[in-house]
KELUM-255759 format. One record per residue (C-alpha): x, y, z; residue in one letter. Coordinates in steps of 0.02 Angstrom, whole numbers, plus 32768, in hexadecimal, padded with zeros to 4 digits. Example, Ala and Ser with C-alpha at 12.3 -4.5 7.8 and 13.67 -1.06 7.14 Angstrom:
BEGIN
82677F1F8186A
82AC7FCB8165S
END
This chain:
BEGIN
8742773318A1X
8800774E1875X
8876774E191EX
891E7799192FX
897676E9190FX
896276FD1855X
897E77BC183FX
8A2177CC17DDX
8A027728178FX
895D778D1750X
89BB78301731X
8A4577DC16C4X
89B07784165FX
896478211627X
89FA786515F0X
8A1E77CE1593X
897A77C71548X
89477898155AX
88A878461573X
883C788A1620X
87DB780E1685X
873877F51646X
86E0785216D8X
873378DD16B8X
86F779A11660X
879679A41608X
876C7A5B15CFX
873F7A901692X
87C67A5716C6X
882A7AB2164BX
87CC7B4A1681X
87F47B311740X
88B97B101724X
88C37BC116CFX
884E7C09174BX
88D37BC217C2X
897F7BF31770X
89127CBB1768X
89037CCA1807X
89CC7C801837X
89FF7D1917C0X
898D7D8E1809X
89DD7D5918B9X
8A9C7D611875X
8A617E0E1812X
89D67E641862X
89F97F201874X
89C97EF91939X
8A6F7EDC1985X
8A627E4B19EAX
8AAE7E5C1A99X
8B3A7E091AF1X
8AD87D8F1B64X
8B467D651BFFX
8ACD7D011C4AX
8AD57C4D1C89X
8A5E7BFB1C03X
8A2D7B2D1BF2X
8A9A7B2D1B63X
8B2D7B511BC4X
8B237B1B1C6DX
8B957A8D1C29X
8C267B041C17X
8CB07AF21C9AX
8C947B561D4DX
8D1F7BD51D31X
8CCF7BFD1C83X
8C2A7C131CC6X
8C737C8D1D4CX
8CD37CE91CBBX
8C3F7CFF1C45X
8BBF7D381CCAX
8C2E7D9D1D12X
8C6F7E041C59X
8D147DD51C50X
8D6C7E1E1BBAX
8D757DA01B56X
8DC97D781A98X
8D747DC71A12X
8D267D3D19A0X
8D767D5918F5X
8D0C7D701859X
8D307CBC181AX
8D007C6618B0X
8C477CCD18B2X
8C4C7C7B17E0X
8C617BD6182AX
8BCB7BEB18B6X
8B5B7C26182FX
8B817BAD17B8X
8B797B121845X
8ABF7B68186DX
8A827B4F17B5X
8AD67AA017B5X
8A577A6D1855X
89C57AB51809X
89E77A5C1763X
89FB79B717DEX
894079DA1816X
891B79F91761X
8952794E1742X
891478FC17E3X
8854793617A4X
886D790916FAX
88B9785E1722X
880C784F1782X
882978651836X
87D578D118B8X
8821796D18DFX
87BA79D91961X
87F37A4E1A05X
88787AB91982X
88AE7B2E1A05X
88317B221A8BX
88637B7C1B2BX
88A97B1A1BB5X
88BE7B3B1C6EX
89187AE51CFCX
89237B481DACX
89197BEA1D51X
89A47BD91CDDX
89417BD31C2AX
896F7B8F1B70X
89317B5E1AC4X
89357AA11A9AX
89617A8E19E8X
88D07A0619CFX
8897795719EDX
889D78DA1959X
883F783F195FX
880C787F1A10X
88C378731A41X
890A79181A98X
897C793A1A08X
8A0979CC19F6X
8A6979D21946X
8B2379F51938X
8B817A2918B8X
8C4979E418CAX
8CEF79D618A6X
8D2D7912188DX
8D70791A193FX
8CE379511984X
8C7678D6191DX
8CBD783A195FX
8C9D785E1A04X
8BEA786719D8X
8C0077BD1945X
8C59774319D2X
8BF0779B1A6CX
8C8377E11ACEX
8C2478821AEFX
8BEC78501B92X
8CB5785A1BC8X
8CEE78D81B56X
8C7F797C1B6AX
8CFB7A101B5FX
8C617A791B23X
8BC97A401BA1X
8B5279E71B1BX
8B2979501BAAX
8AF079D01C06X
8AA27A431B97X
8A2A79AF1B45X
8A1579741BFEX
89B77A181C39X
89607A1B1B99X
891E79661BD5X
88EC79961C6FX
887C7A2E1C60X
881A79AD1BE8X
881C791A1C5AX
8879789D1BDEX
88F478141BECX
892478181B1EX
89BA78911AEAX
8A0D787F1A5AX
8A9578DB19D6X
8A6878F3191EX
8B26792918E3X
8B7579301834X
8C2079341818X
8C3879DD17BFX
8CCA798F1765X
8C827913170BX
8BD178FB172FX
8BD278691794X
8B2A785E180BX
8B0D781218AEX
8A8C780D1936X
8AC577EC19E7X
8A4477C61A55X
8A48779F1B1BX
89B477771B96X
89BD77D61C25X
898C77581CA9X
89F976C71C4CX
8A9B76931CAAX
8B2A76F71C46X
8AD3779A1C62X
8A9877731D10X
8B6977531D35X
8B8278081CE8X
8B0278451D53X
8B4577F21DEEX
8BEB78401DC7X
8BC178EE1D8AX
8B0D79161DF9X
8A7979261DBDX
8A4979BB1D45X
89F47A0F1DCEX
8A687A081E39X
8AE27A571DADX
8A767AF01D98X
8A4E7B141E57X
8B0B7B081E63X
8B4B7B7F1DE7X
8AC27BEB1E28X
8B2E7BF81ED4X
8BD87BED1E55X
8BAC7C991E10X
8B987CE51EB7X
8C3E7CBD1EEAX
8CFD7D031EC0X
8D357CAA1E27X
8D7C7C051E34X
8E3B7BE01E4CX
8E4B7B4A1DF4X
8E567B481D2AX
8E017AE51CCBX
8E687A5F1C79X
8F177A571CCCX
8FA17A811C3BX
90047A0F1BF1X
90C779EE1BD0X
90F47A101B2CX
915D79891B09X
9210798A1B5AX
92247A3D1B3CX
91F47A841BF1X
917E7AD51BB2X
90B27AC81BD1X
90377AC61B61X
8F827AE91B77X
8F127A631B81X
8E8F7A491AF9X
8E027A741B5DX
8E417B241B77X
8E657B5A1AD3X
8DCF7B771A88X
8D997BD91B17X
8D7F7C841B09X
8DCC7CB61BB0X
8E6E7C4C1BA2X
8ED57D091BA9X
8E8D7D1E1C3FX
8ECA7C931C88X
8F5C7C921C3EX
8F967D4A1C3DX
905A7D0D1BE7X
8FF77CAB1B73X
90607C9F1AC1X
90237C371A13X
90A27BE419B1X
90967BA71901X
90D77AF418F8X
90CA7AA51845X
903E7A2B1879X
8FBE7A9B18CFX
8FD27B4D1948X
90047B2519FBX
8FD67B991AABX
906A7B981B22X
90437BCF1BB5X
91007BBE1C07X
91907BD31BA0X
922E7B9A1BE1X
92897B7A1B32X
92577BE41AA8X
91FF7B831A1BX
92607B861965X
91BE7BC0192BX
91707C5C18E8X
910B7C971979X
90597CE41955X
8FE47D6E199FX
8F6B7D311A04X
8EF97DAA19C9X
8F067D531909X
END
């Protein structure tokens, strides 16, 4: 029985060789994938409008308190723009190609989206492979390496420890672990931790338990909304000025925040500022772009 240790060994095999494991229906698995990338189309196109679930969910319980508060609570929030929603679909079909892959490389993929539940706050695991709770991510280089050198344990900005954690759980295993391709390149990786072993149980020591994370926000929601931000801006150089901190600007509620907010376009990437004592020599952009 194949274990998680060889996966993208495996995976990088077959597409060397485009040939499946022996033990595999090649054709039903064929079948399945497009049976699979059907119903993510129906879900992205289905003439049922799908709602606006403000809801504290397993999959992001990880999120920072103050943007918990915000999204239970319906904050107006930025409108996602139509190339971002292009990127989420496309990084959904890229995940359930990765499954595609794991199966035909020969490895065990079972519990795809089975229902989990911790305190009352529910989710859907993406699977187990290899009996390993598993969730796949699609990502950006950046975001990759964190998962390639295992810095994701002290680097979460977007609550996966936490999310995989609860998954874990409400099944009553110790195994987690990160299928992720770098959408740049293809480049594969599977993290995997053991829940009792000593790194996470030094995680767990600092951050609580995930039980004691949901019970928590449970009370968090009930409550005015936090003071304190997130991630504390940074200066921006010498200039006086601050700039927000990475964490913050990929969240949806960073206008809220930050009601004098302003975007500049520097030549090596877009910048928030979210105090301006000298005016940037830079075209400044909407914020609604």
């Amino acid at each position: 029985m194949k274990t998680t240790e060889t996966l993208v060994d495996d995976i990088y095999r077959l597409m060397e060789t485009k040939d499946a494991d022996p033990s595999v229906d090649v054709e039903a698995e064929i079948e399945k994938y497009g049976e699979n990338i059907k119903a993510l189309m129906r879900t992205e196109f289905g003439r049922e409008k799908r709602k606006d679930n403000r809801t504290l969910r397993l999959s992001n319980i990880g999120r920072t308190d103050k943007y918990l508060w915000n999204h239970v609570h319906g904050t107006d929030k930025e409108k996602i723009q139509p190339h971002t929603y292009v990127k989420f679909m496309y990084g959904h079909m890229v995940e359930e190609m990765l499954l595609f892959l794991t199966r035909m490389a020969g490895h065990t993929v079972t519990d795809e989206q089975k229902v989990c539940n911790v305190g009352g706050i529910v989710g859907h695991m993406d699977c187990k492979i290899d009996g390993v709770v598993t969730d796949v991510k699609s990502a950006s280089s950046f975001g990759f390496k964190k998962f390639k050198e295992g810095k994701i344990l002290n680097d979460d900005p977007f609550g996966y420890v936490d999310q995989i954690r609860a998954y874990a759980h409400s099944e009553g295993e110790s195994d987690i672990g990160w299928l992720a391709i770098d959408k740049t390149n293809g480049h594969l990786t599977f993290l995997k931790y053991d829940m009792n072993g000593k790194e996470f149980q030094a995680y767990e020591a600092f951050n609580g338990t995930v039980v004691e994370r949901v019970e928590r926000l449970k009370k968090l929601i009930e409550q005015p909304e936090p003071e304190v931000v997130c991630y504390q801006p940074q200066p921006d150089g010498k200039s006086g000025n601050l700039k927000l901190a990475v964490g913050c600007s990929y969240c949806q509620y960073k206008k809220h925040c930050y009601p004098e907010l302003r975007l500049f376009n520097y030549s090596y990437a877009p910048k928030y500022l979210c105090k301006v004592v000298n005016e940037p020599n830079v075209q400044e952009l909407s914020l609604d772009e």
